[in-house]
BABA-917012 format. One record per atom (N, C-alpha, C): x, y, z. Coordinates in steps of 0.02 Angstrom, whole numbers, plus 32768, in hexadecimal, padded with zeros to 4 digits. Layout:
! BABA-917012
XYZ...
***
This chain:
! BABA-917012
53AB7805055753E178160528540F77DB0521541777C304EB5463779A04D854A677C504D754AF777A04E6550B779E05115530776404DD557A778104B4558C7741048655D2772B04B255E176DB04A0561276BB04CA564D76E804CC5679770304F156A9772604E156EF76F504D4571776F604A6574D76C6047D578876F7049457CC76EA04AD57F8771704B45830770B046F584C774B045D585E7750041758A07734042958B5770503DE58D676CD03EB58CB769404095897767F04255871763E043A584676310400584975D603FB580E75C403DD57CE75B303FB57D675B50437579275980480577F75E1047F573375D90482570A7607049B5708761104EA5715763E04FC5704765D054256C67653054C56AC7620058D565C761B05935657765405C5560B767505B155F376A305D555FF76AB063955E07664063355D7765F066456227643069B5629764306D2566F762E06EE565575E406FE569675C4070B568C757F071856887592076B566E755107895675754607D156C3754807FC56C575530822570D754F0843570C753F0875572F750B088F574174E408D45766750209045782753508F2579E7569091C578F757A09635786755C0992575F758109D5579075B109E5576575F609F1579E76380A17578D76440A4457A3761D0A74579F76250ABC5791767C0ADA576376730B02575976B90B20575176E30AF9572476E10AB8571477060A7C56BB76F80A9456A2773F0AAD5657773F0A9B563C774C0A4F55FA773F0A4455DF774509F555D8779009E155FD77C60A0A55FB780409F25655780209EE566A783109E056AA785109BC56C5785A0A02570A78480A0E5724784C0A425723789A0A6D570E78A10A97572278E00ABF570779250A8D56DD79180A6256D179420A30567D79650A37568E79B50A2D565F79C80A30563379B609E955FB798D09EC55E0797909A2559179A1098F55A979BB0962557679E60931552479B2093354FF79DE091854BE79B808FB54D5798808B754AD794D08B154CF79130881549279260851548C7921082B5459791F07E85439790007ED5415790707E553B278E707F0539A78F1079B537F78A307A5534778A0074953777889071853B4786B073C53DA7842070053BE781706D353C07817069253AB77D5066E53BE7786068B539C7749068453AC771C069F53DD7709066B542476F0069B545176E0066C547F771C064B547C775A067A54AC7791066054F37787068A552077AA0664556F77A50692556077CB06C955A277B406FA559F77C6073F55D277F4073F55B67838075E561B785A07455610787607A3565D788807A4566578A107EB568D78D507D35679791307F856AD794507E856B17957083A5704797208415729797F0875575379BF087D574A79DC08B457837A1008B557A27A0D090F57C97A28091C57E17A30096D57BC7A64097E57A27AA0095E57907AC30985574A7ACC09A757267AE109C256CA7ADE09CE56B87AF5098C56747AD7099056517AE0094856337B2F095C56197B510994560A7B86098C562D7BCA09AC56837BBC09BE56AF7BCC09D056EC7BF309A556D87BE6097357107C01094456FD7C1008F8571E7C2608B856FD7C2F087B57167BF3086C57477BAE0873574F7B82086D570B7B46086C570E7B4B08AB56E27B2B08D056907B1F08B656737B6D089F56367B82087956417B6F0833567C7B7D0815567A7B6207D956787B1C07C756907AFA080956877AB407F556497A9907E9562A7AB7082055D57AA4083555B47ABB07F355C97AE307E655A27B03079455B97AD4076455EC7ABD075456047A87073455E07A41071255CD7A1B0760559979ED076A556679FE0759554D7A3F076D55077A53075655047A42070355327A7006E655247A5E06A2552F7A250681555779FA0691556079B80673552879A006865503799506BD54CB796F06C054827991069E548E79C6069F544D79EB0672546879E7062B549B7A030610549B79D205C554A8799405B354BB797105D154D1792505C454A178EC05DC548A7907061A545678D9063A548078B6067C54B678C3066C54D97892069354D678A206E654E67851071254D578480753552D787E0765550778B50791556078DE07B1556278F007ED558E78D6081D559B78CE086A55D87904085555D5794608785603797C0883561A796908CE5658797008DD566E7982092456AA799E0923569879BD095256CE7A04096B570C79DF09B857347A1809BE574679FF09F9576F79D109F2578E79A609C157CF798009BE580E798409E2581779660A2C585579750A3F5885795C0A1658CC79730A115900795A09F158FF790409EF590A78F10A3F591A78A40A4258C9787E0A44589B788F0A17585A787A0A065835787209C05870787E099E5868788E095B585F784F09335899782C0944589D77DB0919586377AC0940584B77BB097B58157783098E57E477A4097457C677D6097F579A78050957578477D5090F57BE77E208DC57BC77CE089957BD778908B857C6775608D957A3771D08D65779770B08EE57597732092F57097742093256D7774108F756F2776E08BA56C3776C089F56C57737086B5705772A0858570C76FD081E56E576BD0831570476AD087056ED766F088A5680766408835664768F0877563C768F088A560B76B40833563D768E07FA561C769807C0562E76DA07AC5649770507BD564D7747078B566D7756075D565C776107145686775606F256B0779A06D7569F77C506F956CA780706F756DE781A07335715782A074857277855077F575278A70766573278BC077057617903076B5769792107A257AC794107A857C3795907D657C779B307B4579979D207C857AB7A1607CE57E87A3107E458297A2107DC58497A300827589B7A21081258D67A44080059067A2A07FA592579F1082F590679E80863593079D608AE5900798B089E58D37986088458BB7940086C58EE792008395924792808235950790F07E7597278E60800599C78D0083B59CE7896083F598E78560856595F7880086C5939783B087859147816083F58FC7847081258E1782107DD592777F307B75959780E07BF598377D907AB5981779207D5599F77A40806598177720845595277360830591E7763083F58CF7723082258BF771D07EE58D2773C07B058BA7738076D58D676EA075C58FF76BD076D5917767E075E58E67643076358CE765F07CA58A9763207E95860762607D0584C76650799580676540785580C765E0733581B763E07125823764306C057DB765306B957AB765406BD576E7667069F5743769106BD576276C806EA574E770506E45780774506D75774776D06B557A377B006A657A677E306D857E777EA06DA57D9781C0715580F784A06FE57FD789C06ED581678DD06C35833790E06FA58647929070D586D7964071D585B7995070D584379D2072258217A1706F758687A330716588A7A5406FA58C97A7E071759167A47071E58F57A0E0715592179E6071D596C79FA06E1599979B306D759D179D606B85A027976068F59C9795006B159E77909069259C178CE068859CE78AD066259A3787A064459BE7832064559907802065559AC77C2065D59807795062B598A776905EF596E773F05EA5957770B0610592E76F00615590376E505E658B87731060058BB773806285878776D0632588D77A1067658BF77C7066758C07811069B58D3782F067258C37853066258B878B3063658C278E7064458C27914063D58C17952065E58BA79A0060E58A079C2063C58937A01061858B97A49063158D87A6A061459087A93062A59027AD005FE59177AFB0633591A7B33060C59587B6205FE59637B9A05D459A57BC905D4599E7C00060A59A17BD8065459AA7C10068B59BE7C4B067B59EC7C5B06755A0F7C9A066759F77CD7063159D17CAF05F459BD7CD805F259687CE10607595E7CC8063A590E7CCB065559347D0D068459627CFA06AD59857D3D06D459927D7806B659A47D6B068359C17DAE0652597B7DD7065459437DB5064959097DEE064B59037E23068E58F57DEE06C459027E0806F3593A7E490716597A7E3E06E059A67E750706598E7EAA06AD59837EAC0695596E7EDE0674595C7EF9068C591A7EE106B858DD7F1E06E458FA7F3D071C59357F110747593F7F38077859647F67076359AB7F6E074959BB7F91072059B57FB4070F59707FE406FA5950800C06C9592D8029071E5923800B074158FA801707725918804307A7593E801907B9598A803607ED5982809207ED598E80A1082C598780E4082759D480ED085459F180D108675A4880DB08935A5B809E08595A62807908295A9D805808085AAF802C082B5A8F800308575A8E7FE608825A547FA6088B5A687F5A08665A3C7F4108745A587EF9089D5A347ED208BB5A427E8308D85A097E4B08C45A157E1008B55A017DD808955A097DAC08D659DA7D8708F959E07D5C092A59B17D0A090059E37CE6090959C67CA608ED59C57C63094259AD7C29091F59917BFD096159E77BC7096559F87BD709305A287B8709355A567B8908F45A9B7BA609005AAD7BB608BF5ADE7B5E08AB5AD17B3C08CE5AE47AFD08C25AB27ADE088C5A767AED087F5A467AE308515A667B1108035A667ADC07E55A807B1607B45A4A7B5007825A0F7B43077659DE7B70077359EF7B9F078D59E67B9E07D659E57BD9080B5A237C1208015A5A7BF107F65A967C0B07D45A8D7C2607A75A757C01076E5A7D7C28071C5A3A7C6E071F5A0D7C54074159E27C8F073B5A037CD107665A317CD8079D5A627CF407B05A807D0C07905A987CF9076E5ADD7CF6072E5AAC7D4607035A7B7D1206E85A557D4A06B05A467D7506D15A367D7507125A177DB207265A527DFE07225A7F7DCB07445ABF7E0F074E5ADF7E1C070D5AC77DFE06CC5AD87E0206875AB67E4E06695A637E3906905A467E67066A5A377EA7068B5A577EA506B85A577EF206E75A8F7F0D06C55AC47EDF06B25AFE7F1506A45AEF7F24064E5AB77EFB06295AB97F2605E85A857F7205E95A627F6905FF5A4E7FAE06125A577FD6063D5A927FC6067E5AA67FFD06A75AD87FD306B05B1A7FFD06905B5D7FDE06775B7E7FD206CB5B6A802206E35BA0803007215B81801807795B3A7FE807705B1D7FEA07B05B3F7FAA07C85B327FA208015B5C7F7C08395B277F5308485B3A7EFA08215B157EC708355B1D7E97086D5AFF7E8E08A25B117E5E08E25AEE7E1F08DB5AFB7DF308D35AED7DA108C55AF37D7E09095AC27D77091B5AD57D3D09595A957D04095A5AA67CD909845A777C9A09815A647C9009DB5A257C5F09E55A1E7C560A275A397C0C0A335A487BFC0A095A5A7BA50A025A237B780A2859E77B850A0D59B27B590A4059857B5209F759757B0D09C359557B190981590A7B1B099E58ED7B1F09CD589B7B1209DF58997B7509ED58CE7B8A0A0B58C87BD40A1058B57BD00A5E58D57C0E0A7058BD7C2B0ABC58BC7C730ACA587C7C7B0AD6585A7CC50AE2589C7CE10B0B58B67CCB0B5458E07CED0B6459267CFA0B5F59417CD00B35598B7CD70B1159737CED0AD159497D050AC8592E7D330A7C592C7D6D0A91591F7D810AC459037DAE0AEA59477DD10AFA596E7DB20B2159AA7DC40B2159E57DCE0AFF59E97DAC0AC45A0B7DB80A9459F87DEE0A6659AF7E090A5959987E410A35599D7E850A6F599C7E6E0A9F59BD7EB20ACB5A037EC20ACA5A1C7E900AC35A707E970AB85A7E7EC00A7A5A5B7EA70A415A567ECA09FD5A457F1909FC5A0F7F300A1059FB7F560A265A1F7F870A415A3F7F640A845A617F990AB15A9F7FB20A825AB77F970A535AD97FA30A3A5ACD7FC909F85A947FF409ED5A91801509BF5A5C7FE4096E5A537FA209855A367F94095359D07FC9094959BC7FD0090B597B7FE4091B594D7FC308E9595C7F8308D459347F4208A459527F0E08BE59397EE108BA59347E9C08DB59237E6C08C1593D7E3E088F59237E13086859237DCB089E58EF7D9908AC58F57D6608EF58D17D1808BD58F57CF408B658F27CB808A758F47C8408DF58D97C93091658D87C68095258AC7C42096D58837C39094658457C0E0940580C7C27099158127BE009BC57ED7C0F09F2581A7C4A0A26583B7C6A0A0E58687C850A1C58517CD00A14582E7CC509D358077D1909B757E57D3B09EA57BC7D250A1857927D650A3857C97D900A67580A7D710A81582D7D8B0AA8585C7DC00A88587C7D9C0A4058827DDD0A00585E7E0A0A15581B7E0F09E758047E3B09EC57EB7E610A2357DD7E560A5457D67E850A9258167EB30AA5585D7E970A9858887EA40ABF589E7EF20A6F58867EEC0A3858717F110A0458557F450A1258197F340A3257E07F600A3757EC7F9C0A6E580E7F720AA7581B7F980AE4584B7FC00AD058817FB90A8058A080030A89589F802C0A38586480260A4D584180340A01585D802D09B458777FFB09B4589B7FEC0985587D7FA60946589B7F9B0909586B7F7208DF58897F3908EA584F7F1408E758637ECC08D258487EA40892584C7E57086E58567E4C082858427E00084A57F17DFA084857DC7D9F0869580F7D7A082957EF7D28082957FE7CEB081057DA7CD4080C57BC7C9F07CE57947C6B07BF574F7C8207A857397CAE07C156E77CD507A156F27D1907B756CB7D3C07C056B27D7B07D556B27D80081656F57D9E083456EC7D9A088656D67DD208A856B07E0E088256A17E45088856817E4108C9564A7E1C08C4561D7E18090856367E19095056697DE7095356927DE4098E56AF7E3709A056B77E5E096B56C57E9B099A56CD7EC1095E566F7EDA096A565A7F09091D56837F4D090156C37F68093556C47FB8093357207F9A092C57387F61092F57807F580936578F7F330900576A7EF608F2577E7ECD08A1575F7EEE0862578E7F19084057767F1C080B57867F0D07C1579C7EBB07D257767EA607A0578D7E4C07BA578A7E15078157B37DDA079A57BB7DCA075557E97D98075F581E7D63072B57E97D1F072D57AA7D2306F5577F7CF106E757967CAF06D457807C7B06DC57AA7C3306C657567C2206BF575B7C00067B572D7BDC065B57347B87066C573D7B8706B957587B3506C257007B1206BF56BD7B2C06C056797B1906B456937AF3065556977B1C063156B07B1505F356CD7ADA05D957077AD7061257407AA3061257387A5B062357107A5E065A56E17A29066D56B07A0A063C567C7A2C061E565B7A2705F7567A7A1005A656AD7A23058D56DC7A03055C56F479CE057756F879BC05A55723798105C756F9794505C356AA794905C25680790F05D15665792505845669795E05545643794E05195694791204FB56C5791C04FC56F278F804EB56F17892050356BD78AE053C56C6785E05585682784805405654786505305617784E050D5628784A04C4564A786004A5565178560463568A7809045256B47801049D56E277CF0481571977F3046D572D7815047357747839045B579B7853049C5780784304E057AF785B050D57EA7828051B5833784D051758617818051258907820055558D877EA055658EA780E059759177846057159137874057A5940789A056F5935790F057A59607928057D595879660593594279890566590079B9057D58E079CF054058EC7A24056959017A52053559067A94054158CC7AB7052458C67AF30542587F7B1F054658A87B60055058817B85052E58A37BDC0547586A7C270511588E7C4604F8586C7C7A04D658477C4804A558497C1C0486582B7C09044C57D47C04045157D07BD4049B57A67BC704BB57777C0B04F6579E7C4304D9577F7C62052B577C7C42054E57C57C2F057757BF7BF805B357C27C4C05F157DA7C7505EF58067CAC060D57DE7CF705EE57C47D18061857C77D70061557BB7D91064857A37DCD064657B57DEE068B575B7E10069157497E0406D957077E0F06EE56FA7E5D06C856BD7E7306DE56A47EBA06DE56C97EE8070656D87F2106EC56F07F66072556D77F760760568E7F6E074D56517F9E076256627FD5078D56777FFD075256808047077D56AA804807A756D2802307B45700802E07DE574A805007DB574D805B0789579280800770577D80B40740579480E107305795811006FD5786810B06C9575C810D06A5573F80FF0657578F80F0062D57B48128062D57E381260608582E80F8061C581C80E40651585380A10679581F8059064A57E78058065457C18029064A57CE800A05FD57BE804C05D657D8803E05895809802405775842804C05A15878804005A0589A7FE405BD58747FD305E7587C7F9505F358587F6205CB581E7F7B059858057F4F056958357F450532584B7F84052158797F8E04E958AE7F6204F158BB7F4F052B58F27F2D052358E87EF2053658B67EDB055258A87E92054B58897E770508587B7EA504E658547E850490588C7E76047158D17EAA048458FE7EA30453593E7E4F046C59227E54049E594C7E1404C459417DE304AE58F67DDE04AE58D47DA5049558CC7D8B044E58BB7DCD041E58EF7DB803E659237DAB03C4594D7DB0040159957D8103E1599B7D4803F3
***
C-alpha cells in the first residue's frame, strides 16, 4: 500500500514519511517501552509502512481502556497496513522517555491512549519534530506536531446518569471516578449527576473519587462500600483498574453497577447492567486516517454524538422492559439535541 508524504497545514515542507535519525542516546532506555506491559506488534507490514505506537497506563488486558487500546492497533494495522507497537502499563514518571523510546527509534506516530500521557507529549513533542505524537482524551496542542482528540465528557456522563436514575429503586445513587484532578474524569462526573437529576429530580447523588488515575481495586472497593452503606443502590465507576473492586463490592450487596469504556458486563454478569461505551477504537482510527491523508494538524479535535463516539451497552435483561424503554427514550432524545 502507498502511504502519501504528510505536509502540516500552514507549512510549505512536506512531512517525510519516514523519521529522521536522532543522536539522542536515552540512557537506561531498553528497545521495548519503558516498564510497559507491550501488546503483540503487527506482523506483514508493507516494506516501508509508518511506524505508529499506541500507549495507555493501564494493562492491555486489565481494563476496557487497556483492551480498547489493543483493539485500536489491531485495526490501524489491518486497515492501513501499518507497522503498530501497543503498550500498556505507562507509569506516570515513564511517559516522556517512553515517547522518546519510540521516537528515537523511527516512529512516526505515537499515540497516547491516555489523558496522563499529555504534559509529556508536550515535553517531547519539541525534541523530535518529525514524529507526531496525539493524545486520545487529551485536552492541548502544541505546534509544530502534538494533537489531541477530545471529547464532551459530560455529556458522555449524562447518558450514564439517565440509566441510573431510571434504575434506582431508593433515589439513591453514587458516581466513583479515578482522579478528579483529570478533568475528563470530572466532567463525566459532572454529567453523570446532571443526568440522574433529569429523570429523578429528588434522588440523592454521592460523587467521590479514589485519587489514584491507573485505579485501585481496593480504594474502589472501599469507597463503593462507603456509597453503599449509605443507601446508594447504582454505582456508576470510572476507575479504570479500579472496576473489579466496584463491582464486587456491588455485587456483595446486591446492588447495580454502570462499567466504563466497553461492555463491562462480564466482569460481573448479574450486577453491571449496562456501561457508558467510548468509541476511543474509532478515535484512534480517525486519528491515523487523518495522518495518512496529511491533514493531521497540531491542534484539539472534538468528537461526541456526531461521531457515535459515546452510548450505553445492552440491558440484557437485567431491568424491567418498561425501565429499559424508558432509558432508551431518553437517551434518543438526549442525543438529539
Amino acid at each position: 500500500m502507498k502511504f502519501k508524504l504528510c505536509a502540516r497545514r500552514g507549512s510549505s515542507t512536506p512531512r517525510r514519511v519516514a523519521a529522521v535519525v536522532t543522536s539522542l542516546v536515552l540512557a537506561g532506555l531498553t528497545l521495548a517501552a519503558c516498564g510497559s506491559d507491550s501488546g503483540n506488534s503487527s506482523d506483514g507490514a508493507a516494506k516501508g509502512a509508518p511506524k505508529v505506537a499506541i500507549l495507555t497506563s493501564v494493562g492491555l488486558k486489565d481494563s476496557g481502556l487497556g483492551r480498547m487500546t489493543q483493539a485500536g492497533g489491531d485495526e490501524i494495522a489491518k486497515k492501513f497496513g501499518a507497522k503498530v507497537d501497543v503498550a500498556g502499563d505507562i507509569k506516570p514518571e515513564t511517559w516522556a522517555d517512553t515517547f522518546r523510546n519510540y521516537a528515537s527509534r523511527g516512529y512516526n506516530l505515537v499515540i497516547a491512549n491516555d489523558i496522563t500521557g499529555q504534559a509529556a507529549a508536550l515535553e517531547v513533542g519539541p525534541e523530535f519534530p518529525d514524529t507526531d505524537f496525539v493524545v486520545v482524551g487529551g485536552y492541548k496542542s502544541q505546534a509544530p506536531n502534538v494533537s489531541a482528540v477530545t471529547n464532551d465528557y459530560k455529556d458522555a456522563g449524562y447518558l450514564a446518569g439517565l440509566a441510573a436514575g431510571v434504575a434506582s429503586k431508593t433515589n439513591h445513587v453514587a458516581g466513583i471516578g479515578a482522579d478528579d484532578s483529570i478533568a475528563p474524569i470530572k466532567e463525566l462526573m459532572d454529567g453523570y449527576a446532571a443526568g440522574v437529576k433529569k429523570v429523578n429530580p429528588s434522588a440523592t447523588v454521592d460523587i467521590s473519587y479514589t485519587g489514584i488515575p491507573t485505579g485501585d481495586p481496593i480504594k474502589a472497593t472501599q469507597q463503593a462500600t462507603a456509597a453503599l452503606d449509605k443507601g446508594a443502590d447504582v454505582i456508576f465507576g470510572v476507575t479504570n483498574d479500579g472496576q473489579p473492586g466496584l463491582f464486587k463490592a456491588a455485587e456483595n450487596a446486591g446492588a447495580y453497577a454502570i462499567g466504563f469504556g466497553v461492555d463491562e458486563n462480564e466482569m460481573a454478569p448479574k450486577t453491571v447492567i449496562t456501561s457508558l461505551k467510548f468509541d476511543f477504537v474509532g478515535m484512534m482510527v480517525r486519528t491515523f486516517q487523518r495522518y495518512h491523508d496529511g491533514s493531521l494538524a497540531p491542534e484539539v479535535v472534538s468528537e461526541g454524538y456526531k461521531q457515535d463516539v459515546f452510548s450505553l451497552a445492552d440491558f440484557r435483561g437485567l431491568l424491567p422492559n418498561d425501565k429499559v424503554s424508558k432509558i432508551n427514550a431518553d437517551v434518543a432524545a438526549a442525543t438529539a439535541n
